[in-house]
KETORLO-258869 format. One record per residue (C-alpha): residue number from 1; residue in one letter; x, y, z. Coordinates in steps of 0.1 Angstrom, whole numbers, plus 5000, padded with zeros to 4 digits. Layout:
<atoms>
[atom NUM; "A"; [X; Y; Z]]
...
</atoms>
This chain:
<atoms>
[atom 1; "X"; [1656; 3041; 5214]]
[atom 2; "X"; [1656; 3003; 5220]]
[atom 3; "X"; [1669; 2992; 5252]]
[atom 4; "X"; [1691; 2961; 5258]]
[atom 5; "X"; [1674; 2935; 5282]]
[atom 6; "X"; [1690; 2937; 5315]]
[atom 7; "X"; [1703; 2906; 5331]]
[atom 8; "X"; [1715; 2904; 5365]]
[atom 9; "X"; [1747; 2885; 5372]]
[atom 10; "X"; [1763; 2886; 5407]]
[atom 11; "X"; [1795; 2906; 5407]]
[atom 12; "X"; [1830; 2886; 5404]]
[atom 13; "X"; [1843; 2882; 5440]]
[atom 14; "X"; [1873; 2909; 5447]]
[atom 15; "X"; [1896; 2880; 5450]]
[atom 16; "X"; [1891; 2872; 5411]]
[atom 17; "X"; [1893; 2908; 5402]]
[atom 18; "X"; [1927; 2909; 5423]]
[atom 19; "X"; [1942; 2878; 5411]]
[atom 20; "X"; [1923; 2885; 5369]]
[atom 21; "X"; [1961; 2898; 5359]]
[atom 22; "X"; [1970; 2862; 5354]]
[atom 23; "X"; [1941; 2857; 5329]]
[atom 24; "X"; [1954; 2863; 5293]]
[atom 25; "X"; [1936; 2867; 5262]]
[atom 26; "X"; [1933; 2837; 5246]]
[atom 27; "X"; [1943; 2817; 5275]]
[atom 28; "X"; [1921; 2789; 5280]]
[atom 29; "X"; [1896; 2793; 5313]]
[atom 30; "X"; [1877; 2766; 5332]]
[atom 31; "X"; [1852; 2776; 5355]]
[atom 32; "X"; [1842; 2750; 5381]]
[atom 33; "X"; [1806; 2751; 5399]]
[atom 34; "X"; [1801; 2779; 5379]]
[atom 35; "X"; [1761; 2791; 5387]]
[atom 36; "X"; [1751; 2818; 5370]]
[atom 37; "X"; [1785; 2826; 5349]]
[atom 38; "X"; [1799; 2858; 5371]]
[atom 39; "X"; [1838; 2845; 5372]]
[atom 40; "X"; [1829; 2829; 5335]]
[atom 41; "X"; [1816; 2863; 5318]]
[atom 42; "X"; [1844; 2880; 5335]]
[atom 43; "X"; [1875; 2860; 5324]]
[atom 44; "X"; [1853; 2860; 5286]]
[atom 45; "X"; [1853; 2897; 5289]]
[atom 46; "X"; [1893; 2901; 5294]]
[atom 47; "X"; [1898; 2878; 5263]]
[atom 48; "X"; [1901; 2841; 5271]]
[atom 49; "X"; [1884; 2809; 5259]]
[atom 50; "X"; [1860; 2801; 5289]]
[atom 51; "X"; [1844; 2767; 5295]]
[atom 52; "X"; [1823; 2773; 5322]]
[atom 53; "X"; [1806; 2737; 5339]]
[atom 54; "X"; [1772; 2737; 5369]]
[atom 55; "X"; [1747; 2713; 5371]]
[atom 56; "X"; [1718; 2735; 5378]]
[atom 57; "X"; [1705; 2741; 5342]]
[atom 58; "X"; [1687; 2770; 5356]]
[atom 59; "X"; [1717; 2790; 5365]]
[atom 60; "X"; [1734; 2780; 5334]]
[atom 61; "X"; [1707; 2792; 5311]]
[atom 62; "X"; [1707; 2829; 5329]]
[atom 63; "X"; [1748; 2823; 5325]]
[atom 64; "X"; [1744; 2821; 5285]]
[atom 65; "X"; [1714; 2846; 5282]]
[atom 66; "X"; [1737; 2872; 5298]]
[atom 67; "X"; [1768; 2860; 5279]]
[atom 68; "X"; [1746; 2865; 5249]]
[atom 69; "X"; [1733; 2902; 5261]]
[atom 70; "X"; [1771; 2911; 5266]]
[atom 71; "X"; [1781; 2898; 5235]]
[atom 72; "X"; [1805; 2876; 5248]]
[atom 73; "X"; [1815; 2837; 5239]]
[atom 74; "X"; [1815; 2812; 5265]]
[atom 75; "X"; [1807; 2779; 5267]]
[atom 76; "X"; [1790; 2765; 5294]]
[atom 77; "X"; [1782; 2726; 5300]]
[atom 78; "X"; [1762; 2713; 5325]]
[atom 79; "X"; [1776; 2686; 5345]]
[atom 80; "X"; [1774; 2671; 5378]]
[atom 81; "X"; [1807; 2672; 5393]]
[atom 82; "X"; [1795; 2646; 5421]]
[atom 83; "X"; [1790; 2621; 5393]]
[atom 84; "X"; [1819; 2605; 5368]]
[atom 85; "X"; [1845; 2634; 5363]]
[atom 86; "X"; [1846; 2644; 5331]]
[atom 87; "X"; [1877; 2650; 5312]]
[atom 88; "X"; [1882; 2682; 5305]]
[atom 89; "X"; [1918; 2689; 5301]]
[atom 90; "X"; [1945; 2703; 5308]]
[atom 91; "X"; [1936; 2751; 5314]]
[atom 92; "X"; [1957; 2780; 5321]]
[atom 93; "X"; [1935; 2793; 5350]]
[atom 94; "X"; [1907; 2772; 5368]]
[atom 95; "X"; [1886; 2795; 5387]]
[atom 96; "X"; [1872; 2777; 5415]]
[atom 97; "X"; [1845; 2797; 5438]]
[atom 98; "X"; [1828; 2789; 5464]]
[atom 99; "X"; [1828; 2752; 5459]]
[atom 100; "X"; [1847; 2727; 5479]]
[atom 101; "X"; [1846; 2688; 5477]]
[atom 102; "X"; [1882; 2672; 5493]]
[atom 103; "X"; [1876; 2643; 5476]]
[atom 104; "X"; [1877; 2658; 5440]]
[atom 105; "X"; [1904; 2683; 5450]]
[atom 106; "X"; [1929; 2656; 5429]]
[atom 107; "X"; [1905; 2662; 5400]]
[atom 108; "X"; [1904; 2692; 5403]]
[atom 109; "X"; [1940; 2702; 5404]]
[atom 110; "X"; [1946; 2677; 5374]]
[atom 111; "X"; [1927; 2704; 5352]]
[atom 112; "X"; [1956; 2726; 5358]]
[atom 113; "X"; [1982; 2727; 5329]]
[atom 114; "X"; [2019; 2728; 5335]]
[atom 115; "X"; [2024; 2764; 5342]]
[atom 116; "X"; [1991; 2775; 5349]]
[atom 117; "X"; [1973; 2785; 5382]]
[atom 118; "X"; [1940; 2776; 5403]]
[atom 119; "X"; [1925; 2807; 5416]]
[atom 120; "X"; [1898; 2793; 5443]]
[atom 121; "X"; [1883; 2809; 5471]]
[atom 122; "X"; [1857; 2792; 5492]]
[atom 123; "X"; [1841; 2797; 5529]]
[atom 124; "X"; [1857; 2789; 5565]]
[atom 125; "X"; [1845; 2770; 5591]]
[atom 126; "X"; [1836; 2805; 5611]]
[atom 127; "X"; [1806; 2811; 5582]]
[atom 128; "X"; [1784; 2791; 5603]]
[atom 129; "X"; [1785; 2818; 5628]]
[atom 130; "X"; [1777; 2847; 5602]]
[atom 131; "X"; [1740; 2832; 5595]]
[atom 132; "X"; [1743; 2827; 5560]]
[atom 133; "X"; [1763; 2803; 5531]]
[atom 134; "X"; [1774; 2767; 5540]]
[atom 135; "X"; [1768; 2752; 5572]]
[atom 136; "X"; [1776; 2719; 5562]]
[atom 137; "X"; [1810; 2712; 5575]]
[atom 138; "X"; [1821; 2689; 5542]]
[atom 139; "X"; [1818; 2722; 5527]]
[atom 140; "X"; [1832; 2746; 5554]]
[atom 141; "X"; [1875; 2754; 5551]]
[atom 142; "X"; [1893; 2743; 5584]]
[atom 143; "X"; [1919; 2774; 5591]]
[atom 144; "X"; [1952; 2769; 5571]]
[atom 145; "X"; [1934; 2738; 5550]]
[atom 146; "X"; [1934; 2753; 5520]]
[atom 147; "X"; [1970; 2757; 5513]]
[atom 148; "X"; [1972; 2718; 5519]]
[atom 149; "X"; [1943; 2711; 5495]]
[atom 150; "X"; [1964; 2725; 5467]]
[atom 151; "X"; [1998; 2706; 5469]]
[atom 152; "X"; [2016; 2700; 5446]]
[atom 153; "X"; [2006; 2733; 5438]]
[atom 154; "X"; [2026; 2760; 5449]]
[atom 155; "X"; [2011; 2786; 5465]]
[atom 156; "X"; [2015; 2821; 5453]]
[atom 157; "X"; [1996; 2841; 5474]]
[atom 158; "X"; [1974; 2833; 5499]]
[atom 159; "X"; [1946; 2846; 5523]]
[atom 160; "X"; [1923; 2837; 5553]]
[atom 161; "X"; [1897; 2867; 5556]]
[atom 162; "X"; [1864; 2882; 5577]]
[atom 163; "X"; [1852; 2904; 5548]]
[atom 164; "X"; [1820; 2923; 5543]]
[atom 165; "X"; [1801; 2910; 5516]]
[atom 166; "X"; [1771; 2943; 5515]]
[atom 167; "X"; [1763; 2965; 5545]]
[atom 168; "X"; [1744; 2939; 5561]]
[atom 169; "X"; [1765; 2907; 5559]]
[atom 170; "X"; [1802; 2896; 5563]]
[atom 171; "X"; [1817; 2865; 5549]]
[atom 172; "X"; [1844; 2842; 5561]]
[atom 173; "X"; [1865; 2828; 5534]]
[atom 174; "X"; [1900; 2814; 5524]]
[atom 175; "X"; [1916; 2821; 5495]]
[atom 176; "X"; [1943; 2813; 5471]]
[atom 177; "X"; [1959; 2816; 5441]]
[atom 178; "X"; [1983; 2783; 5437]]
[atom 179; "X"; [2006; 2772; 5402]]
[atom 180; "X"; [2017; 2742; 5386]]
[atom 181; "X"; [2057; 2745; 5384]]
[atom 182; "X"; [2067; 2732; 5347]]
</atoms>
């Protein structure tokens, strides 16, 4: 018996498993900041085209070594998303995790097509006090920011969360799941 090499990719957060209803098969994906490929592999695996963009070549080559073990196709480009902002399109979904910079947020909400949502979910000011993620402030959530980062968006659904991450640590996060009206 041969056994498959195992490669270990963080789990999706819940709030993508929740929200994964609006990802259709062959509905065009773009995953922004996205590491090591967990919200990438998981919108592949229910069927759409996923371009999935980090700068850290490390974590993108563990991204395509375990979409290659799972068989799936995704492509993934590595660019810096501090630097010139690439064009990339117009997507169905952008998937936007744990990565925040306001001044891109324009950017960013141009990638969504007509339609089409943003799911993003990203830490809260009150993560500092949990002793792990982001302490950084540019990169913190103030409460009820969110929902004002993602105009003209419309918000669909919305959260603001203490949530526990393992049985040792808790996360603070906010969360949202915002469309562009046609």
């Amino acid at each position: 018996m041969t056994l498959s090499p195992v490669t270990r990719v963080p789990r999706p957060s819940t709030w993508f498993f929740w929200q994964s209803h609006f990802i259709r098969r062959g509905g065009r994906v773009l995953d922004l900041a996205c590491g090591e490929g967990r919200h990438s592999l998981a919108a592949a695996a229910l069927g759409a085209t996923v371009l999935g963009v980090d700068r850290d070549s490390e974590q993108l080559a563990t991204a395509r070594d375990a979409a290659g073990v799972k068989g799936l196709n995704v492509e993934f480009r590595e660019v810096d998303l501090e630097g010139a902002w690439p064009q990339f399109g117009e997507f169905d979904v952008l998937l936007v995790f744990n990565y925040l910079d306001r001044r891109r947020m324009a950017d960013v909400l141009a990638c969504v097509a007509p339609g089409g949502v943003l799911i993003m979910e990203t830490f809260l000011d009150a993560q500092r006090e949990l002793g792990w993620g982001p302490q950084n402030g540019d990169h913190l959530l103030h409460p009820g920011e969110l929902g004002q980062l993602v105009k003209p968006l419309e918000v669909v659904h919305g959260r603001e969360v203490l949530e526990p991450v393992d049985a040792e640590r808790w996360r603070a996060v906010a969360s949202v799941v915002a469309q562009r009206i046609q």
